[in-house]
C-alpha positions in Angstrom: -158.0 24.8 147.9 -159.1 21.5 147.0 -162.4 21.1 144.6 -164.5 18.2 145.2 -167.4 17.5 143.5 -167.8 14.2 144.3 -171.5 12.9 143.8 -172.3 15.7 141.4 -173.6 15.0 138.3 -172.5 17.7 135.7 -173.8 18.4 131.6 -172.5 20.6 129.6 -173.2 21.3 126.1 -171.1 21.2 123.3 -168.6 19.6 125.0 -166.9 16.8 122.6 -163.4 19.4 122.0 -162.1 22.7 122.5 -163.8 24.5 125.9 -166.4 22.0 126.3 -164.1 19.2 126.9 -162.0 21.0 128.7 -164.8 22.0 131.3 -165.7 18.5 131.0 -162.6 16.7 131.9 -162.4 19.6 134.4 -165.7 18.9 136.1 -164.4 15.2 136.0 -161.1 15.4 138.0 -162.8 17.3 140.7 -165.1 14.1 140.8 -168.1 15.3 139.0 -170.2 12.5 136.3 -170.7 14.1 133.4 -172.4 14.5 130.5 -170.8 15.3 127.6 -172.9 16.5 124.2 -172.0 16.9 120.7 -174.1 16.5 117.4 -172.3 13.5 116.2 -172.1 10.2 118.0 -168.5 9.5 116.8 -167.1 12.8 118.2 -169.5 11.9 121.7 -168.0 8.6 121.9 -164.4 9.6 120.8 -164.6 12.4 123.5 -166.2 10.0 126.1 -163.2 7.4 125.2 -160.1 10.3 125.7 -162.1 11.5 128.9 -162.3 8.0 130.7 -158.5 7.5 129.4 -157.1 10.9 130.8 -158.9 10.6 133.9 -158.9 7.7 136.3 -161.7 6.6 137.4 -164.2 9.5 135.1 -167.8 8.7 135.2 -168.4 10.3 131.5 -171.8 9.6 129.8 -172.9 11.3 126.1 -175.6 12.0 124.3 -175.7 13.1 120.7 -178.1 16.0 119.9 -178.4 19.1 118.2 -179.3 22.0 120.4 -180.4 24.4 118.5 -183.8 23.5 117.7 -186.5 22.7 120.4 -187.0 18.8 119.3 -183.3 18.8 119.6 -183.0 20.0 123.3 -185.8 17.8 123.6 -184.7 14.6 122.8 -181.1 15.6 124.3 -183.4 15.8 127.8 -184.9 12.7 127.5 -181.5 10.9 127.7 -179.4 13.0 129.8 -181.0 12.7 132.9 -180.8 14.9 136.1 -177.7 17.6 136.4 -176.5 19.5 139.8 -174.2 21.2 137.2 -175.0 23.0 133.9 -172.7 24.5 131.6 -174.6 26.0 128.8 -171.3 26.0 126.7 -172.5 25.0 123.1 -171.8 27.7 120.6 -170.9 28.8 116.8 -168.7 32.2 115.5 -168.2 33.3 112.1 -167.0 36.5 111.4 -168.8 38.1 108.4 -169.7 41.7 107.1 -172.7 43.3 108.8 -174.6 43.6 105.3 -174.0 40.2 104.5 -175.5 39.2 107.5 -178.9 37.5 106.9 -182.2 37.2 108.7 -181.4 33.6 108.7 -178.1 34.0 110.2 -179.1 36.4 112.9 -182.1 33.6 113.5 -179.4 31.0 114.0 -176.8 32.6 116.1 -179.5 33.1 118.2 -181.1 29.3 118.7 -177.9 28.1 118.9 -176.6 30.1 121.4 -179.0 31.7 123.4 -182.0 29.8 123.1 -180.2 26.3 123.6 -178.5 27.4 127.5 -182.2 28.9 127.9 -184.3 25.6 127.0 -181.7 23.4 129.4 -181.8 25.8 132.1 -185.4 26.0 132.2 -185.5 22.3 132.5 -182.7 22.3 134.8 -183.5 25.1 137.3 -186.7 23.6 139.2 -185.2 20.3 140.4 -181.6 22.7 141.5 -184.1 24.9 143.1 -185.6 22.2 145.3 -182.4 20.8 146.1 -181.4 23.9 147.4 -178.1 23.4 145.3 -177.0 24.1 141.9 -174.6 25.7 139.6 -175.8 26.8 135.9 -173.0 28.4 134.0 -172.9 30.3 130.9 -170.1 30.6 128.8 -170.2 34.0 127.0 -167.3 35.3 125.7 -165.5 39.0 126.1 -167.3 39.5 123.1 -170.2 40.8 124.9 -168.7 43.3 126.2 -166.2 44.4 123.3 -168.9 43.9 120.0 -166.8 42.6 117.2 -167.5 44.2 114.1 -166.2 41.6 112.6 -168.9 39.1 113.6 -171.7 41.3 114.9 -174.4 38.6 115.3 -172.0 36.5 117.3 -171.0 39.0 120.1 -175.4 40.1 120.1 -175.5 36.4 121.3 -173.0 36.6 123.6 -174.6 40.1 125.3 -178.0 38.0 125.5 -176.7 35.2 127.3 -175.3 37.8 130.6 -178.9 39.1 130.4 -180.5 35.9 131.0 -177.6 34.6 132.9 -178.1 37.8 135.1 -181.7 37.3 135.2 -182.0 33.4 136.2 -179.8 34.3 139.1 -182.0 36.8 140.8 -184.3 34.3 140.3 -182.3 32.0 142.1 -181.9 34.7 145.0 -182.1 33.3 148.4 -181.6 29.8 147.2 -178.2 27.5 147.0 -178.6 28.0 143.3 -176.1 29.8 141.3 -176.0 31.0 137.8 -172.9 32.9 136.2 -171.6 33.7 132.9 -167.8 32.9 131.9 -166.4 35.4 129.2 -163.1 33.5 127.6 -161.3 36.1 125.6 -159.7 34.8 122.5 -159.1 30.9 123.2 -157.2 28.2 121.2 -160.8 26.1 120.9 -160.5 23.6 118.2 -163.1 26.0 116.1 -160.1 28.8 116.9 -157.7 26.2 115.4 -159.3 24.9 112.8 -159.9 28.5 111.6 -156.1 29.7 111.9 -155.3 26.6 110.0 -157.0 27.4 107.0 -155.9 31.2 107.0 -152.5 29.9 107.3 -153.4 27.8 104.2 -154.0 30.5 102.3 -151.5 33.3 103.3 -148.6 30.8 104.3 -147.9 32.4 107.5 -148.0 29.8 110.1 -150.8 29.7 112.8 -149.2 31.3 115.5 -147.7 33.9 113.7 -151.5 34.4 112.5 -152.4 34.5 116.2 -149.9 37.1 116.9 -151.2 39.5 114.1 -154.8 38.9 115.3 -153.8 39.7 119.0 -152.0 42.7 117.7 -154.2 43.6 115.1 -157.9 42.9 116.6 -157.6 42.6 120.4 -154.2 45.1 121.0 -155.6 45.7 124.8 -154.8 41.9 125.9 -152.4 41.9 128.2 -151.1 38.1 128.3 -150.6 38.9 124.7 -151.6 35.4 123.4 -154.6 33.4 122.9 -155.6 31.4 126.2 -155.9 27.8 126.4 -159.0 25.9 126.9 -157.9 24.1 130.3 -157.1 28.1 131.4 -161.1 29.1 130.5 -162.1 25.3 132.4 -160.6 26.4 135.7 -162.8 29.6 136.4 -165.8 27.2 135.0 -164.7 24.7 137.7 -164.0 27.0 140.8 -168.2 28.8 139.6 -169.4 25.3 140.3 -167.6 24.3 143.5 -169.0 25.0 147.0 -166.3 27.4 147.6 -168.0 29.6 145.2 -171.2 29.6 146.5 -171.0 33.1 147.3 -170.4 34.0 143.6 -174.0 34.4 141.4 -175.2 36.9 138.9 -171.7 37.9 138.0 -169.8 38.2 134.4 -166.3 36.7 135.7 -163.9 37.5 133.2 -161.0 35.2 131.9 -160.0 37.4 129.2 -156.1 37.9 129.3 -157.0 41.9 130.4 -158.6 42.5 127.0 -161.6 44.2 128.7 -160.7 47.4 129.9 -162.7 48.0 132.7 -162.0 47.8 136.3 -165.4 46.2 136.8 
C-alpha cells in the first residue's frame, strides 16, 4: 500500500516533539504540508528545522499558540490557514491523587484537551464538509477506556474526546469526511521521557528499568510488554487520514500494545 497525500495540507496540534511530530513528519513523507503548533516559537521553529532536514522536500509551516484558551485557538486560526487534515493531538497528563485534584485542574485538563480539538474542528469541519473530503483525528489515549486512578482527570479527558469524536462523525455521515479517535497506550513521548527521567533521578534505577516496573506494575495486560514509540502511534494516524481509509469513521482504533482487553 502506498500513502499519498500529495496536495493535502495537514495541522496538527501540539506537534513540536513526541507524538505530534511524529504524526507530523508522518503526514509529511506521505506528501502532506503541514502545520506544525507548539506554544513556543523556538520549539515551532526548531521542529520545523529537523522536519525539513529529515524529510526531503517537506512543506512544514508553524505557528506558535496556546490552545487552551479561546483567544489562543483564535489567533492560532488566523495564521494557520486552511487544513484537509486535522489532528487534534495537543494534550497534558499528570498523575496526581483524586483528592488533590482541584476545580482548577479538572477546568484545565479539560480546555486543553477537549475543548482545544473541539474549537479547531468546529472551524475546520464546514470547509472539509463542502469539499466533500476530510480527515479530523483525535488522539485519545487507552486511557479512556482503562481510567487511571492515578490521574483521573486526565483519562475523563480522554473519554470526552471519543464522545465528540464519535459525535462529529455521524455528523459527517454521508459525506467524504472522516473523524476518528487514536488511543496510543503507554508511548515513549518526550513528556513520557522527561517524566521517567526525573523518577530515575530520584530512585537511581535507570529509565527503562522504570518502564519495565510501570508496564509490570500499572499496565500488566500489555502484551508487547514495552512502551510504544511515537513513529508506531504516527502510522495508524497516517493510514486514518489516507484515502484508503476512507471507509473507516466514528471508530476508537486502538494502538495500544493489547493493553485493552476487549475484543471490540
Amino acid at each position: 500500500m502506498k500513502i499519498d497525500l500529495s496536495g493535502r495540507r495537514a495541522v496538527i496540534s501540539g506537534s513540536t516533539a513526541g507524538i505530534g511530530f511524529a504524526i507530523a513528519k508522518g503526514l509529511a513523507e506521505a506528501g502532506a504540508a503541514v502545520v506544525i503548533n507548539g506554544r513556543q516559537e523556538r520549539a515551532i521553529n526548531d521542529a520545523v528545522t529537523q522536519l525539513t532536514r529529515a524529510v526531503a522536500g517537506a512543506k512544514a509551516d508553524g505557528v506558535a499558540a496556546d490552545l487552551a484558551t479561546p483567544d489562543g485557538v483564535a489567533e492560532f486560526l488566523r495564521r494557520a490557514g486552511t487544513a484537509d487534515i486535522l489532528v487534534n493531538n495537543v494534550g497534558i497528563f499528570e498523575p496526581k491523587p483524586f483528592d488533590e485534584i482541584t476545580d482548577t485542574d479538572w477546568q484545565r485538563f479539560f480546555d486543553v484537551n477537549v475543548m482545544s480539538g473541539i474549537r479547531l474542528s468546529r472551524h475546520f469541519l464546514p470547509a472539509m464538509r463542502a469539499k466533500n473530503w476530510g480527515r479530523v483525528v483525535f488522539i485519545s489515549s487507552e486511557s479512556a477506556l482503562n481510567i487511571p486512578t492515578e490521574m483521573i482527570h486526565y483519562g475523563m479527558t480522554k473519554t470526552a474526546q471519543l464522545a465528540v469524536a464519535r459525535g462529529l462523525a455521524q455528523a459527517m455521515a454521508g459525506t467524504g469526511v472522516t473523524v476518528n479517535a487514536v488511543l496510543p497506550g503507554p508511548t515513549r513521548s518526550k513528556g513520557v521521557g522527561d517524566f521517567l527521567r526525573d523518577i530515575s533521578k530520584d530512585s537511581q534505577q535507570s529509565p527503562d528499568t522504570i518502564e519495565k516496573e510501570f508496564i509490570a506494575q500499572h499496565r500488566p495486560s500489555s502484551l508487547i510488554r514495552r512502551f510504544a514509540t511515537p513513529d508506531e502511534v504516527a502510522n495508524m494516524v497516517v493510514f486514518v487520514c489516507s484515502e484508503q481509509a476512507s471507509a473507516t469513521t466514528g471508530s476508537a482504533l486502538r494502538v495500544d500494545g493489547g493493553v485493552i482487553q476487549y475484543i471490540v
